[in-house]
C-alpha positions as CSV (number, residue, x, y, z in Angstrom):
1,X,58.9,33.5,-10.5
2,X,56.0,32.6,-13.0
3,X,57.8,29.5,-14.0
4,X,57.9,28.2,-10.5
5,X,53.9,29.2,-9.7
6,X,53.5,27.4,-13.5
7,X,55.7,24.4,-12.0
8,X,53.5,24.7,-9.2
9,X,49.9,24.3,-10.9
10,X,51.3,21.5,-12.9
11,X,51.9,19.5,-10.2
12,X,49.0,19.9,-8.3
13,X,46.1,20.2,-11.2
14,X,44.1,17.5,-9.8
15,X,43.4,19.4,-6.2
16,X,42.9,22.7,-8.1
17,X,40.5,21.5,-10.8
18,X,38.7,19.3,-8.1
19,X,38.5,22.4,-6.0
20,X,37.2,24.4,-9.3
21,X,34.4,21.9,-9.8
22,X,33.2,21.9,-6.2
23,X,32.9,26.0,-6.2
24,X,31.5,25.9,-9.6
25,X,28.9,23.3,-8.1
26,X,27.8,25.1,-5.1
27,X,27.2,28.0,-6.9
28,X,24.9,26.3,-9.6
29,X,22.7,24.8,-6.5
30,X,22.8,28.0,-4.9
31,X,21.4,30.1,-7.7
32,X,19.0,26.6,-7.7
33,X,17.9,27.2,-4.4
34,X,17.2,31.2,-5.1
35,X,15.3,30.2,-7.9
36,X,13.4,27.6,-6.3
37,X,12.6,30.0,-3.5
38,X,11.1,33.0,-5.1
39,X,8.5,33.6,-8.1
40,X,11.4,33.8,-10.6
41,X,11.3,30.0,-11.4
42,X,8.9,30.4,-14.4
43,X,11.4,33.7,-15.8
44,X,14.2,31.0,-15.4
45,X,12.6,27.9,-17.5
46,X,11.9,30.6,-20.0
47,X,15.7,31.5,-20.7
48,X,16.2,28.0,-20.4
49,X,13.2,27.2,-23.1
50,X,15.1,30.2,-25.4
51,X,18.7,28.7,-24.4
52,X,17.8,25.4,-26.1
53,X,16.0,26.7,-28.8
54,X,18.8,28.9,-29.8
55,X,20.9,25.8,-29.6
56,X,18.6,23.7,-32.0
57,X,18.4,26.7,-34.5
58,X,22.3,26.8,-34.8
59,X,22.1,23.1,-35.2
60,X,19.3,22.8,-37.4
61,X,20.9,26.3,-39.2
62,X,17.6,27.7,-38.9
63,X,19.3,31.7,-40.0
64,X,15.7,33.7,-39.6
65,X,15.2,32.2,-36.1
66,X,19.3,32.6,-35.0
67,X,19.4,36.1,-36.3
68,X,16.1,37.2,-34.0
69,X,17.6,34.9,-30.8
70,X,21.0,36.3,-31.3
71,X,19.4,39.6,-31.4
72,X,17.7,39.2,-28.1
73,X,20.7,37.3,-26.2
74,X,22.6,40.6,-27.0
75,X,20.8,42.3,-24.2
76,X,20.1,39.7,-22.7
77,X,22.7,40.3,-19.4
78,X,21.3,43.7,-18.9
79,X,17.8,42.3,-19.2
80,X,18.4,39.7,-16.5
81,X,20.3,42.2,-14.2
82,X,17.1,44.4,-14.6
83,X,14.4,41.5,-14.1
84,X,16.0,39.8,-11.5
85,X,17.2,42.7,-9.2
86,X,15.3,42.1,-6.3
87,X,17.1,38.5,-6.2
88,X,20.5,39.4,-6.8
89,X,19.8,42.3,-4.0
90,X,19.1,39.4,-1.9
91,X,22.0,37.4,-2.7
92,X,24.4,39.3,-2.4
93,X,23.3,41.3,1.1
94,X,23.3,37.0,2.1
95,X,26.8,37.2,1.1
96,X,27.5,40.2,3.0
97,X,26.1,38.7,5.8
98,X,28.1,35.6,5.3
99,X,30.2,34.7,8.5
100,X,33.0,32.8,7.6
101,X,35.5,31.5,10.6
102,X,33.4,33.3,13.3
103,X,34.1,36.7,11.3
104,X,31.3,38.6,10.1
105,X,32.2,40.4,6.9
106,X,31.4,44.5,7.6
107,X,30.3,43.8,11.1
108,X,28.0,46.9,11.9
109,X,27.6,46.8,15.8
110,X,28.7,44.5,18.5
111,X,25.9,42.7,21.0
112,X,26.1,43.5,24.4
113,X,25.1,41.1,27.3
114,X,21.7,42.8,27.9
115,X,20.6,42.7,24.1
116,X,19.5,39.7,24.7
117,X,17.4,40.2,27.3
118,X,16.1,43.8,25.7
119,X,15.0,41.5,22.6
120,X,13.3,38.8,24.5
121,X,11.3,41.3,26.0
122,X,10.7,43.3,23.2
123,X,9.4,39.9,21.5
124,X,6.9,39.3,24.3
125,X,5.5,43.0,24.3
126,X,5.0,42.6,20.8
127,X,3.5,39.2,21.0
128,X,0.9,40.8,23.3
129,X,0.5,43.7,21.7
130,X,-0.7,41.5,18.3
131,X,-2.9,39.4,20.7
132,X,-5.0,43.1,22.1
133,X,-4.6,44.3,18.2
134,X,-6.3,41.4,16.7
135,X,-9.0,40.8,19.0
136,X,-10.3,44.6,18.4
137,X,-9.2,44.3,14.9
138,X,-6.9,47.2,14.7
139,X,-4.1,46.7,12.2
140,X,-0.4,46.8,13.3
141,X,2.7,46.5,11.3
142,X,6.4,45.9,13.0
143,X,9.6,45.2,11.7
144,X,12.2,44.0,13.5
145,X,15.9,45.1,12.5
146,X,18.3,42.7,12.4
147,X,21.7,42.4,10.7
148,X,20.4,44.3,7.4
149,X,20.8,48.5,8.4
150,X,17.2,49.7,8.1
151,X,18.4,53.7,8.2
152,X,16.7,54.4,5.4
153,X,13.4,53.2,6.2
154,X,13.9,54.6,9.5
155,X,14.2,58.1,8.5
156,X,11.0,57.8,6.5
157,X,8.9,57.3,9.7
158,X,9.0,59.8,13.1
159,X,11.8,59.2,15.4
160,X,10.9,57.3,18.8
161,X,13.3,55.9,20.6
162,X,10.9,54.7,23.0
163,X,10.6,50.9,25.6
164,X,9.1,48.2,23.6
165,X,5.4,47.5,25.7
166,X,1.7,46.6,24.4
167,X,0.3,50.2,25.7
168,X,2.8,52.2,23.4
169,X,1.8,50.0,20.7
170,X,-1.5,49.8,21.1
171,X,-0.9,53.4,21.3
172,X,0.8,53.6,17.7
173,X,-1.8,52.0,15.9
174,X,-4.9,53.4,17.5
175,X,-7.2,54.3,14.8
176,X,-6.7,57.9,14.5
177,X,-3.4,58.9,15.5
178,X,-0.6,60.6,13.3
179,X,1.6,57.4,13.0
180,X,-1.4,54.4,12.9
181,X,-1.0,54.0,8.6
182,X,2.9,53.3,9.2
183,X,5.4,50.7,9.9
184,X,7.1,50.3,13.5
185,X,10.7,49.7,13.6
186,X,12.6,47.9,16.2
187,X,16.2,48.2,16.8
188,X,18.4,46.7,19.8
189,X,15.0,45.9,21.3
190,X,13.6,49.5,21.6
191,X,10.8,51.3,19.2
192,X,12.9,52.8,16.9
193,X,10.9,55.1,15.0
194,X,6.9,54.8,14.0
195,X,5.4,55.8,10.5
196,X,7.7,54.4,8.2
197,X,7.5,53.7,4.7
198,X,8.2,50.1,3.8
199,X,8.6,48.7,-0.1
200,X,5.8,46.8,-1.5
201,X,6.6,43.4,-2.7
202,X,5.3,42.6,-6.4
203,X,4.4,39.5,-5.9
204,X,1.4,37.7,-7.5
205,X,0.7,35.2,-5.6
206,X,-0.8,37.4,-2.8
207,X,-4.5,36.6,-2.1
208,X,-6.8,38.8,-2.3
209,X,-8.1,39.2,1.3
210,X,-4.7,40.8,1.9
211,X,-4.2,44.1,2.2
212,X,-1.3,46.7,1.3
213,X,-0.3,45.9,5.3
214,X,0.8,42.3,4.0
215,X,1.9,43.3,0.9
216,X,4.4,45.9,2.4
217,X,6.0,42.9,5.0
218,X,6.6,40.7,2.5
219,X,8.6,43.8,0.6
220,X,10.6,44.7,3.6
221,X,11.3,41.1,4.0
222,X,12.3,40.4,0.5
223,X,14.4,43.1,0.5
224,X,16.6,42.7,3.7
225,X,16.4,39.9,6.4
226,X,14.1,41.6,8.5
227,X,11.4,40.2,10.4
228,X,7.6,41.4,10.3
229,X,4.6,41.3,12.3
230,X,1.2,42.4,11.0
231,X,-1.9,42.2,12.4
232,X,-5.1,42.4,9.3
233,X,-7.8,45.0,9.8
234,X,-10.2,42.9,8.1
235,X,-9.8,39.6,10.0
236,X,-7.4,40.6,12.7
237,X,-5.8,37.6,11.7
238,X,-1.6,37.8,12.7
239,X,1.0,36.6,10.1
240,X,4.9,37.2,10.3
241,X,6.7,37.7,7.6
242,X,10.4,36.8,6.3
243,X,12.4,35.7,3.5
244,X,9.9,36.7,1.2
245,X,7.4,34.3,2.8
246,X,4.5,35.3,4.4
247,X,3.3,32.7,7.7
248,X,-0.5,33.5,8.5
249,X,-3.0,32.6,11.4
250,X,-0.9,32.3,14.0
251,X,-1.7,32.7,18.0
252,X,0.6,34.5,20.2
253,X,2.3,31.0,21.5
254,X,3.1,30.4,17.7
255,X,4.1,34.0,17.0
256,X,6.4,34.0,20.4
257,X,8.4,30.9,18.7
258,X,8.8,32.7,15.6
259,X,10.6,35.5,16.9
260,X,12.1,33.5,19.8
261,X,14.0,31.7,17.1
262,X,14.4,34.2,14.3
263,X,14.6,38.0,16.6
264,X,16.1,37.0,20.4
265,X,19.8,36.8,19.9
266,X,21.0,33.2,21.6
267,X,22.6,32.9,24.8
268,X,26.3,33.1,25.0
269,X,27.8,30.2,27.5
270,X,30.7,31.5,30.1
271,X,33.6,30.1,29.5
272,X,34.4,27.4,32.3
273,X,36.8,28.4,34.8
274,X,38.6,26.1,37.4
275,X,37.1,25.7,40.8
276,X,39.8,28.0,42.8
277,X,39.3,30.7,40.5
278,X,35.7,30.9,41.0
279,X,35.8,30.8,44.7
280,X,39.1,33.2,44.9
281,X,39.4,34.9,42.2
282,X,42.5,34.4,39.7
283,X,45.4,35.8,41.1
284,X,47.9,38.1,39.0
């Protein structure tokens, strides 16, 4: 049997080492891309700065300098795994979240037909809700769930279960109540819970005249594929946040399109049926 798989790959090398190359390639400008995308590009032209100077000090046989590089590239893995968690977290939940063939890998839930509708109205409560909230300057932070499972950041927060509208908002994050401070979480269109903790995101390059409201959406969306709203108290200015990137001064037609695109589910088409069975009904 291994002689006839050994035949096998002899006679089609070409295919399988073509194949090979492509994969090989996809990956490299995937891990690109991630790069590209997040605040790790200066970490990765540093390995790549101490990658070719440990190649010129073998060349060169440069002993003092390979001995302390070889030293360092010995935990160097574990180093990397530990730097870049946050983006390997993310790349591999977008893996998990691949759909190949139509098939979502670990489905979690199904969509009914009224999600969608739930969701678009959920988005427009929301969108008016930022639009009351920022002209009296009151801050607001909400998360939308989508296909990453927010469980654990729901149980941080109080339990709702409560419509979606710009009253029971505004509500939430009136100055003074229990649950203002917190994160809002909706899920399948429908306030989830209120109060909840979100992860700060350590990144740098957040200005100054943003507070820990802005600094805890871009966490939540580095670390899953959620989508955030989140109103300043400062400025009242609205910004959404996802992907790790944070959009800013938007208005509520603006922030409607965001979440129109990124939050409402789209519209599933019928199927078309023939003429007779639409006016008859198919017979068994």
């Amino acid at each position: 049997m291994s002689a006839f798989f050994n035949t096998l790959a002899a006679n089609f090398s070409f295919p399988f080492d073509l194949l090979d190359i492509l994969v090989v390639a996809f990956i490299i400008y995937e891990i690109i891309q991630l790069v590209r995308q997040t605040r790790t590009a200066q970490l990765a032209k540093g390995i790549l700065v101490l990658l070719i100077t440990w190649a010129a000090a073998m060349i060169l046989n440069m002993r003092t300098l390979n001995w302390i590089i070889n030293g360092i590239m010995s935990f160097g893995l574990v180093a990397i795994v530990v730097v870049f968690q946050p983006e390997l977290r993310r790349a591999l939940e977008q893996v998990g979240r691949a759909n190949f063939m139509g098939i979502e890998l670990f489905r979690s839930k199904k969509m009914p037909g009224d999600v969608r509708a739930a969701w678009k109205s959920a988005a427009v409560a929301v969108c008016d809700a930022a639009e009351r909230l920022s002209d009296t300057c009151t801050g607001a932070l909400i998360v939308f769930e989508r296909k990453t499972n927010l469980s654990e950041i729901i149980k941080t927060g109080t339990y709702l279960g409560a419509e979606v509208t710009p009253e029971t908002l505004g509500t939430i994050f009136y100055v003074g109540t229990p649950l203002h401070d917190g994160a809002v979480v909706i899920r399948d269109g429908k306030i989830e819970a209120a109060g909840c903790f979100l992860p700060l995101s350590d990144n740098l390059e957040i200005g100054k005249d943003m507070g820990t409201r802005h600094r805890a959406a871009l966490g939540m969306s580095e670390n899953s594929d959620a989508v955030v709203v989140v109103v300043s108290e400062e400025t009242g200015i609205i910004s959404l946040a996802k992907n790790g990137v944070l959009i800013r001064r938007l208005d509520r037609q603006n922030l409607f399109s965001l979440l129109e695109g990124d939050v409402v589910p789209p519209e599933v088409e019928e199927k078309k049926q023939p003429f007779w069975r639409k006016k008859h009904g198919e017979k068994r």
